[in-house]
N, C-alpha and C positions, 0 to 999 in steps of 0.2 A: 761684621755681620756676614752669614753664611749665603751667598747667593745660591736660592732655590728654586730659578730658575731650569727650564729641562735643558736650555741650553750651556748652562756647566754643566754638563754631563759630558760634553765633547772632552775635556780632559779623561775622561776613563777612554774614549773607542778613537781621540785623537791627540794622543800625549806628544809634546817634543821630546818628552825625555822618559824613563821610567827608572823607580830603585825598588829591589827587591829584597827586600830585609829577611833574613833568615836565608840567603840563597846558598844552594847544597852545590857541592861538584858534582854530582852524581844527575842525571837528568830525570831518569825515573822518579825522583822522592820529592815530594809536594814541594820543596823552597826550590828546585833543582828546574821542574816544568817550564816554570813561566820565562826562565832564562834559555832554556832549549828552544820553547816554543819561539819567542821573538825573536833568536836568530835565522831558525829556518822557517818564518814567515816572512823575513826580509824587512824587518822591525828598523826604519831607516836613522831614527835618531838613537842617544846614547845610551846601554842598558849598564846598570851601576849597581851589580851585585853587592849586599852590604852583608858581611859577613866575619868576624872579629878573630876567628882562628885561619882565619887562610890569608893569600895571597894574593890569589886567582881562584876565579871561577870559572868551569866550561871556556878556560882560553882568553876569560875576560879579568882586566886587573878588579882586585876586591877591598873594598874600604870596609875601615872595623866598624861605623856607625853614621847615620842619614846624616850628620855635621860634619863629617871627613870626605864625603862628595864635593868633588871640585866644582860641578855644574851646577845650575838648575833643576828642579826636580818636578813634572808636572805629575807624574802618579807613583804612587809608592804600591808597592806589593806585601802586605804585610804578612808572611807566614813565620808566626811567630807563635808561641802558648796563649793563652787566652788572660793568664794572669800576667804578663808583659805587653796587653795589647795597649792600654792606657797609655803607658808610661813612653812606648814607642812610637806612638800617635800624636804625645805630645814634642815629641824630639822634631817628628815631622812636620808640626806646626813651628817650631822655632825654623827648620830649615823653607817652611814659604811653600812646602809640598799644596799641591790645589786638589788634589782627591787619593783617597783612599782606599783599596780592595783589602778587605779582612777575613783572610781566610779561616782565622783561630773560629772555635767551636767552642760551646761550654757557657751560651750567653743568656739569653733569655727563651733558649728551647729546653732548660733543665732546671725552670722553675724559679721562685722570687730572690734567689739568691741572682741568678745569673742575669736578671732582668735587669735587677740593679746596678750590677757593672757594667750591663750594657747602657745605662742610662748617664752610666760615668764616662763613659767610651763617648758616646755621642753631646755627651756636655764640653768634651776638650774637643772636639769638631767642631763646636760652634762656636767655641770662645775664637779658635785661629782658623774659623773660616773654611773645613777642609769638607767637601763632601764626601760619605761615606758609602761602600758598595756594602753590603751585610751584616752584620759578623755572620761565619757558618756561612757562606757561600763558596761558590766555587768559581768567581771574578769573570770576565767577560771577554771576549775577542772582536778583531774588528779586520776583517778581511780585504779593506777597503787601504790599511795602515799597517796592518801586517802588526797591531798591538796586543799582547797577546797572556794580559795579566792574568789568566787562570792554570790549574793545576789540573783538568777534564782530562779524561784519557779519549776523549772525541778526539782530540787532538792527535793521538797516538798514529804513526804509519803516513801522516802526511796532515798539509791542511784542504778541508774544504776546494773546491773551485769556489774562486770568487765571483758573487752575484747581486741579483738583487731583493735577498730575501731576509728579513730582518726574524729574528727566533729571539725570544722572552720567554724567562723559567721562574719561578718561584722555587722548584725543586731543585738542586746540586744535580743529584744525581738522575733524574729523570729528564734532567737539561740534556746533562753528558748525553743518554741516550737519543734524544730530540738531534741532536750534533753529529753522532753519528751517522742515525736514519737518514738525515740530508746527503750524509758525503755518500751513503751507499747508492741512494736515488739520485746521485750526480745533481745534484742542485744547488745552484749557488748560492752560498753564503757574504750574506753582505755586514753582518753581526751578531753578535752573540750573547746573552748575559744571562746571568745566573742570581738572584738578587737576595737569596737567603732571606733573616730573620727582618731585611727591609727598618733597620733603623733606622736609617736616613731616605735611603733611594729605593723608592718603591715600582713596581711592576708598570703602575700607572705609568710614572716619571717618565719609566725609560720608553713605554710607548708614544708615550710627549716627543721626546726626543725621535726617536728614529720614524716617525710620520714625518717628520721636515726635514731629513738626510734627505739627497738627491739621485741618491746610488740606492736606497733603498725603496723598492715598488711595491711588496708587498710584506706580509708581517705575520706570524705565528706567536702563538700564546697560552703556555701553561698557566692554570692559575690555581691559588687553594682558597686567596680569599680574596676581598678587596678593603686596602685599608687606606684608600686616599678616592671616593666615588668622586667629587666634584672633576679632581684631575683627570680620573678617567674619562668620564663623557666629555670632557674638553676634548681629550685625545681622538675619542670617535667621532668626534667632530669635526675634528681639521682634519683627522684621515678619510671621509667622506667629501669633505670639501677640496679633497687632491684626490678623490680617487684612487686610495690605496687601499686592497682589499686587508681586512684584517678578519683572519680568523681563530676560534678561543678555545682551548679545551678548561672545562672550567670543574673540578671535582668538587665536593662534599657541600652536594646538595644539600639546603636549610628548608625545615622549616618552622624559622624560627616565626612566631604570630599565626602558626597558623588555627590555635585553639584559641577561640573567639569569647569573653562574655557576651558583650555588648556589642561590638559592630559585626555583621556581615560581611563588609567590605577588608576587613583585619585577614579575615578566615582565608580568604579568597584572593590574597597577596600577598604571600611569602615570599622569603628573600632570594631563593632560586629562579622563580617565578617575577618578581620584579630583576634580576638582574638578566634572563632570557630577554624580558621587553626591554630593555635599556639597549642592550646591542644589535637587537630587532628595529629598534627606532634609530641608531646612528650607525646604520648600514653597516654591521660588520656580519661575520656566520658564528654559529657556535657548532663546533666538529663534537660528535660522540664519542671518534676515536681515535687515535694517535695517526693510524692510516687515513682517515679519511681528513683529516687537516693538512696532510702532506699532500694527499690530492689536489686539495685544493689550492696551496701554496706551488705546483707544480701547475695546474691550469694556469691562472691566473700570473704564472711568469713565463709561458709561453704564448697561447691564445687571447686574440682580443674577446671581450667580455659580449655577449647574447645581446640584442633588444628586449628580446621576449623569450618566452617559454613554448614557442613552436619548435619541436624537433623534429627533424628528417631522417628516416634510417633509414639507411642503405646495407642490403645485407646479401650473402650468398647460399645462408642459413636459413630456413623460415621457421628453426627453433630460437635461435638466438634473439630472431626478429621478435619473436613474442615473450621472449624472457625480458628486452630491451625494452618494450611497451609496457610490459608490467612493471620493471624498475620506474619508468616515465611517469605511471602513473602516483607511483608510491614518493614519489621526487615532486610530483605537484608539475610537473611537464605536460603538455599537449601535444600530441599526438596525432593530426589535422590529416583527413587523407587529400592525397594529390586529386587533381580538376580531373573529371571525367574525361574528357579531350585528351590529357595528358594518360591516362589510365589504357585508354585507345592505341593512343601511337606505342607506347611501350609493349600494349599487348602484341601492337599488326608488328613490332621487332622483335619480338620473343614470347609465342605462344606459353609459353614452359614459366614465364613469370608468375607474381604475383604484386603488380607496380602499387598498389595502394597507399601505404605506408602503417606497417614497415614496407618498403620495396626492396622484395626478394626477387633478384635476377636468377638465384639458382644454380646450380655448379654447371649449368653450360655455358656461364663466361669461360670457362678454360677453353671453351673451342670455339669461342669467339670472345675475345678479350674486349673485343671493342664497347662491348654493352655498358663496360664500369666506365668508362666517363660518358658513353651518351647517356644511362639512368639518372647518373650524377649532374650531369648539366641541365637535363629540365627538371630535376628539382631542384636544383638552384635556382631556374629562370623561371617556373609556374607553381611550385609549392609554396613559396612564402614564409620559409623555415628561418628561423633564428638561430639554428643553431645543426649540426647533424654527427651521427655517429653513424660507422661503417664498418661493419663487420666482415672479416675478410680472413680469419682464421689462421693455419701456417703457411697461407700463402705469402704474408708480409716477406719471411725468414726463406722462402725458398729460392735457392740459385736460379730458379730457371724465372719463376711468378714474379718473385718477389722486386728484382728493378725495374718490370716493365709496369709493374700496378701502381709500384712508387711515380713513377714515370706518370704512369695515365693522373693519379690523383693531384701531383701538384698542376700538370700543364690545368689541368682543370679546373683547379681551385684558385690559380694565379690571379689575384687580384681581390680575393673575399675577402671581408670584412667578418666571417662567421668564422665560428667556432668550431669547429671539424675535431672529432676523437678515432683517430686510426685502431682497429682493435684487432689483434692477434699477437702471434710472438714474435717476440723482436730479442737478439743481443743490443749491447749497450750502443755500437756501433749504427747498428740499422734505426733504432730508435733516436740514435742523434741526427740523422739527416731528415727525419719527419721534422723532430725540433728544430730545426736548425731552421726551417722553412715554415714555424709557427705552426705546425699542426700533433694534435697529443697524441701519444702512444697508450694503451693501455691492453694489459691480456685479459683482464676481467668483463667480458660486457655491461657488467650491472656497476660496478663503479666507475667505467666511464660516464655513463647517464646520469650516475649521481653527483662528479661531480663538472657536470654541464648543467645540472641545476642547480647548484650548488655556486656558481657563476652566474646563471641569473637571476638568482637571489641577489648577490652583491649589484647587479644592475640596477634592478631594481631601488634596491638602496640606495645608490650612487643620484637615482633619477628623482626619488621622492626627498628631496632637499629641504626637512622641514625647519632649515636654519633660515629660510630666505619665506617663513612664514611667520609672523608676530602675532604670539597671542594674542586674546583680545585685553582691550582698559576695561577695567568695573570702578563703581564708583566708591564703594567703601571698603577698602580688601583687606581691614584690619579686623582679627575675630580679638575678643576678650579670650585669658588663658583659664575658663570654667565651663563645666559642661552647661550645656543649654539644652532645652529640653525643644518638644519638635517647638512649641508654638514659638519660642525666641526661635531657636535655630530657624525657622521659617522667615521670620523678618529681615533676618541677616542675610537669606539665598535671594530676599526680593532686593534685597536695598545692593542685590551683585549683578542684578538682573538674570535674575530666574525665575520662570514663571510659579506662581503658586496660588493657590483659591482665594476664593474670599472667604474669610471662616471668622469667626467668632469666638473670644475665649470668654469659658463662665463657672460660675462655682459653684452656681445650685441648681439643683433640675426647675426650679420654676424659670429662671433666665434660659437655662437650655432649653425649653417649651416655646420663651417668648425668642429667642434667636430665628428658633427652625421656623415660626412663622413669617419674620423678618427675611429667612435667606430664601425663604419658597421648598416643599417639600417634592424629594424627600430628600430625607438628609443622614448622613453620617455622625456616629458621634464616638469619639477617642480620646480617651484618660491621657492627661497630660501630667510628667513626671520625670523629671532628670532622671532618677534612679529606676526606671521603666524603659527597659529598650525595646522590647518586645511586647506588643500590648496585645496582641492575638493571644498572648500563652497565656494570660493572666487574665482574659473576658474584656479588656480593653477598649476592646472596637467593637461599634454596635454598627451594621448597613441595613439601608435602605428603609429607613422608619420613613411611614407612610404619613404623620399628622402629629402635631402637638403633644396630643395623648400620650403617643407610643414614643416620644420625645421623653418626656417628662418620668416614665414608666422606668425606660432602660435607664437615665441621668439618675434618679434615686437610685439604682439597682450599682449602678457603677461607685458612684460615693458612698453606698455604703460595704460590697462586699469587699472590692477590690482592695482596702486597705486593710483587709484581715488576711487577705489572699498572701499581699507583700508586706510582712509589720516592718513597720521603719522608713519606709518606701515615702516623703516627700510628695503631696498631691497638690500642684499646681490649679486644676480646674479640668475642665470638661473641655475640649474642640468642636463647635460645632459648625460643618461643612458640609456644601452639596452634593451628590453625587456627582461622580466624575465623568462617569459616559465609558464608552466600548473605548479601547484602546489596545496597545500593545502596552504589556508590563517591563520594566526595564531596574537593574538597579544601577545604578552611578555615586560612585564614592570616590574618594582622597586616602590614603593615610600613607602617615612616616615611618617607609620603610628603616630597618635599624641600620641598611649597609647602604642603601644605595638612595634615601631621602625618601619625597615627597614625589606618590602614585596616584595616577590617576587609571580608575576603572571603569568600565563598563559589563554589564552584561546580560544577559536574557532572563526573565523570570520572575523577578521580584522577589517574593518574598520565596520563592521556589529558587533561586540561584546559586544556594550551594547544592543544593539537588543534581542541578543542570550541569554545572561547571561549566557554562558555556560563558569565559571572560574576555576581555581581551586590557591591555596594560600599556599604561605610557608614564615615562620619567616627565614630571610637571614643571615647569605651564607648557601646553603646548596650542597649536592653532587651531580652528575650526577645520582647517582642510585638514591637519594629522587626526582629530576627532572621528573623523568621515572614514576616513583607513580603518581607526580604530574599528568603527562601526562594520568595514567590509571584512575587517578579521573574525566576527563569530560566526560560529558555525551555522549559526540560524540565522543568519544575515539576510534569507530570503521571504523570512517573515515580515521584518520591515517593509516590503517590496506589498507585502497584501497576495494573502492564499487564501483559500473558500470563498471567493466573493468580497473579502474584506479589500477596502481599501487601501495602497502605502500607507504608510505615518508620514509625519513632515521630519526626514531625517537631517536636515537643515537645523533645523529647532532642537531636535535632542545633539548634536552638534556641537551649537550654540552653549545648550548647559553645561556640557564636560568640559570644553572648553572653560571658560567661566569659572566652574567648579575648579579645576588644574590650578587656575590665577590663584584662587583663593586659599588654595590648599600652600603654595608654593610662594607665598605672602607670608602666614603663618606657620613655615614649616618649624620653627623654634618650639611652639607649645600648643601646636595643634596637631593629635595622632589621629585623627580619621574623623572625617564629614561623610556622610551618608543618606543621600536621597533613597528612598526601598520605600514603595516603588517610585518610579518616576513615568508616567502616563505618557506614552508618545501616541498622537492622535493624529488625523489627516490634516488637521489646522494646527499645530503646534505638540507642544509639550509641556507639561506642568507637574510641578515636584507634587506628591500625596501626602509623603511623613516624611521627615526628617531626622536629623540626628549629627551632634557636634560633643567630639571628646576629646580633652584637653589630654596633652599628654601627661602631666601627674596623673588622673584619675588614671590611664593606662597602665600606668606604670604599677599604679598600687596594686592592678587586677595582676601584674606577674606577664603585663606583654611585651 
């Protein structure tokens, strides 16, 4: 049996030994790299170039095949043709090899031909046990071991500085680049992997793995798709629970689901859109852009991480200062001005300021230098900033400014726990003695601020630990795998505890006459119909009938057009229920995303909410307190709160239901694609579902979602 576990993976970034089959003299030529690279990475165990026409390799003795290796072998290197990869992978399973980098090409990225060998390649991995890095990858490094089974030309001119920054590629060659971009940003590398076509070890895995290295603090990440989700949110999970920042660049946005028949809740959770909230909920970032993930991999391995999103600027520009408040704002930062009193003594030391924040001392620090640490120290000691950025232009770089400001900013900052972005021009040099003293360099002012928000985002995350939250128990969290129409699906949301009317089902207007007298008027009444999602479009829903009559009037009017309206259409009966009262409208739903599971939403509107777009999304089940977040993510979050006179809602109570709802959905994620509450009444005393709606994932399936 194949241990697949993420801890074999430590054979690929921690080999005792390695052979590299197909290995070239030549160092430039793909068999040629990985034996260059490991000597001058200082690759300390045995490297066993396997090679049939030579001798020697690169200086090292060369055995004609993986059986004629005197040693052990913990990782083989396989650059070999794609049509000998089998055949060579099974040599390395007779010789007891524990993993394998495949670098052949020509597998399951050129169609069902190549899939199939690839599936032959990873059937002799499993029979002897070997885990596999790719095929069509470009193998991985490990700065920590100096292992160095890849063919990157990242590698070219030197290795890395060794650190604590872990990089994950799906792409070959856009890794190579990722590898480079570090060594030219002096940042250290702590490993490296490249993961190709993912037949065996996928993107997820090796983030499994290098969240529990110890050398490894934080983590970068290419992605194009996700083909293992459970693993991955494990991963962001225990890298939240170690607080290691993980951030993602993730390409070819989906959307797949998001043309709806039937549910609302389908339309409004696509798989781009559920894989944002998925890494939104287990504290990691997701970068736009190549540069701004190296920013944040360069914070976040320098400076300690924000409490909050108070920033402090300190500037000698009062341009910059306002370019820096408007990034702050566009970053979701706070921008708090300094205490009056403080606003005071700065002004009676330097009329020519402007201490508010931004606080701009103004270019007559040059003739009096002393202003930048005393501005600097009462806002540290009366602003209340979680974080600051200082703009100081080329005075960083200048012979005469530049070590006395250096000078003034550390003696001043000695001892903070905050996150400080030094901003002007620096060589490599001058920029490493800020680092070297924990504080960031940056010549941009607008991506310094972005990423110091960009860090207290990951605070954030790190602080709301909704591992250490247990959803709630319901009491019956099995659905049947058939659609249900509202009035079943209704029984099922009560028997989960959620609240719902008392309503009545009937099937003639004379019983819906004698109901509405029974429930006290006025009353509601709604066509009931599995094959009926929508019962507004089709004259469905009748409100606020005021008496029997007008009961009885619309109940005939309903049984008889309505099935001419939808021929074929299954009529269950008539709904009859009270009116519901003033409320906020809400929808809250479930469905099974195709890549990343079972979602839970929320969002404003009701039956207006793809109108609105105003949602917010969590990977299911999750707690009442992650509910509550949920709630403070939409944008209209301060309607709940009660505007014109209206009173809050009991946001406890709609809470309670998504919560609930999450259990239930993440119970039945096998054959249940979406539950849907539209609307769900949130009122000052509670909350209670209106309509409903439950569909089984066949029926989804057949609609083509």
């Amino acid at each position: 049996m194949t241990d697949q576990s993420a801890a074999s993976l430590g054979a690929f970034f921690a080999p005792r030994s390695i052979a590299v089959i197909g290995a070239s003299d030549n160092p430039t030529r793909i068999g040629g790299r990985p034996v260059d690279y490991c000597k001058a990475a200082g690759f300390a165990g045995p490297i066993y170039p396997v090679n049939p026409t030579r001798e020697t390799v690169q200086g090292l003795p060369a055995w004609p095949d993986i059986g004629a290796v005197p040693g052990a072998v913990d990782l083989a290197v396989l650059a070999v043709p794609a049509a000998r990869a089998a055949e060579t992978l099974e040599a390395c399973g007779r010789k007891g090899v524990k993993a394998a980098v495949v670098f052949s090409a020509g597998f399951s990225e050129v169609g069902a031909e190549g899939e199939a060998a690839q599936m032959r390649l990873l059937a002799v991995a499993r029979r002897h046990g070997i885990r596999i890095l790719g095929p069509n990858c470009l193998g991985c490094y490990s700065g920590a071991t100096g292992a160095c089974a890849t063919f990157t030309s990242g590698l070219e001119g030197g290795m890395p500085q060794v650190g604590g920054i872990g990089l994950i590629t799906q792409s070959g060659a856009y890794g190579t680049h990722l590898l480079a971009m570090a060594k030219a940003r002096r940042l250290g590398v702590a490993g490296w992997v490249s993961t190709g076509n993912e037949a065996d070890v996928s993107v997820a895995e090796c983030l499994e793995y290098m969240v529990d290295q110890p050398e490894i603090t934080a983590i970068g990440m290419y992605m194009e798709g996700v083909n293992d989700a459970p693993r991955l949110i494990r991963a962001l999970s225990r890298a939240r629970a170690l607080r290691k920042p993980v951030t993602i660049i993730k390409v070819g946005a989906s959307e797949v689901g998001a043309v709806a028949v039937q549910s609302h809740t389908a339309s409004l959770a696509g798989s781009d859109a559920s894989f944002q909230a998925v890494i939104e909920q287990y504290g990691a970032v997701r970068a736009a852009t190549t540069e701004e993930m190296f920013d944040t991999l360069y914070a976040a391995s320098v400076a300690p991480l924000p409490t909050g999103r108070k920033l402090g600027i300190l500037t000698v520009s009062g341009g910059a200062g306002v370019l820096m408040a408007d990034a702050a704002e566009l970053r979701g930062m706070d921008v708090p001005p300094m205490p009056d009193a403080s606003v005071a003594k700065l002004l009676e030391r330097n009329p020519f300021a402007s201490p508010r924040n931004p606080v701009d001392i103004t270019a007559h620090a040059l003739n009096d230098f002393d202003l930048i640490p005393e501005y600097l120290a009462e806002m540290m000691q009366a602003g209340g900033y979680d974080a600051f950025a200082g703009f100081f232009t080329s005075w960083t770089s200048s012979p005469v400014y530049g070590p006395k400001l250096r000078k003034a900013l550390l003696e001043t900052l000695e001892g903070s726990d905050r996150p400080f972005a030094v901003i002007g021009l620096f060589n490599d040099a001058q920029a490493e003695e800020y680092e070297q003293a924990g504080l960031l360099t940056f010549a941009d002012p607008s991506r310094a601020v972005a990423a110091l928000g960009t860090m207290a985002r990951l605070a954030e995350g790190f602080a709301a630990d909704g591992a250490a939250e247990a959803p709630p128990r319901i009491a019956e969290p099995t659905l049947p795998g058939t659609a249900l129409d509202e009035a079943a699906a209704k029984v099922r949301l009560a028997a989960a505890g959620i609240p719902v009317l008392e309503e009545q089902l009937v099937t003639s207007a004379d019983a819906a006459a004698q109901a509405a007298a029974r429930i006290g008027q006025p009353v509601v009444l709604k066509i009931v119909s599995p094959d009926i999602a929508h019962k507004t479009e089709v004259g469905g829903v009748v409100l606020n009938l005021p008496d029997p009559d007008a009961v009885h009037r619309a109940a005939e009017e309903m049984l008889t057009q309505i099935p001419a309206r939808v021929p074929g259409a299954a009529i269950t009966g008539i709904l009859v229920a009270p009116m519901a009262g003033e409320g906020v409208e809400l929808i809250v739903g479930t469905r099974r995303d195709p890549v990343m599971g079972p979602m839970v939403m929320v969002g404003l509107g009701g039956v207006l909410a793809e109108v609105l777009e105003d949602v917010a999304l969590a990977h299911a089940p999750i707690s009442e307190a992650q509910a509550l977040r949920m709630l403070e993510r939409l944008r209209g979050a301060r309607i709940l709160e009660g505007v014109r006179g209206r009173a809050a809602v009991d946001r406890a109570a709609v809470a309670r239901v998504i919560a609930r709802l999450s259990v239930l959905a993440a119970a039945n994620a096998d054959h249940i694609d979406s539950i849907e509450i539209n609307p769900l009444l949130a009122r000052p005393d509670g909350a209670v579902a209106l309509d409903a709606l439950i569909l089984p994932v066949a029926d989804a399936e057949a609609e083509g979602r």
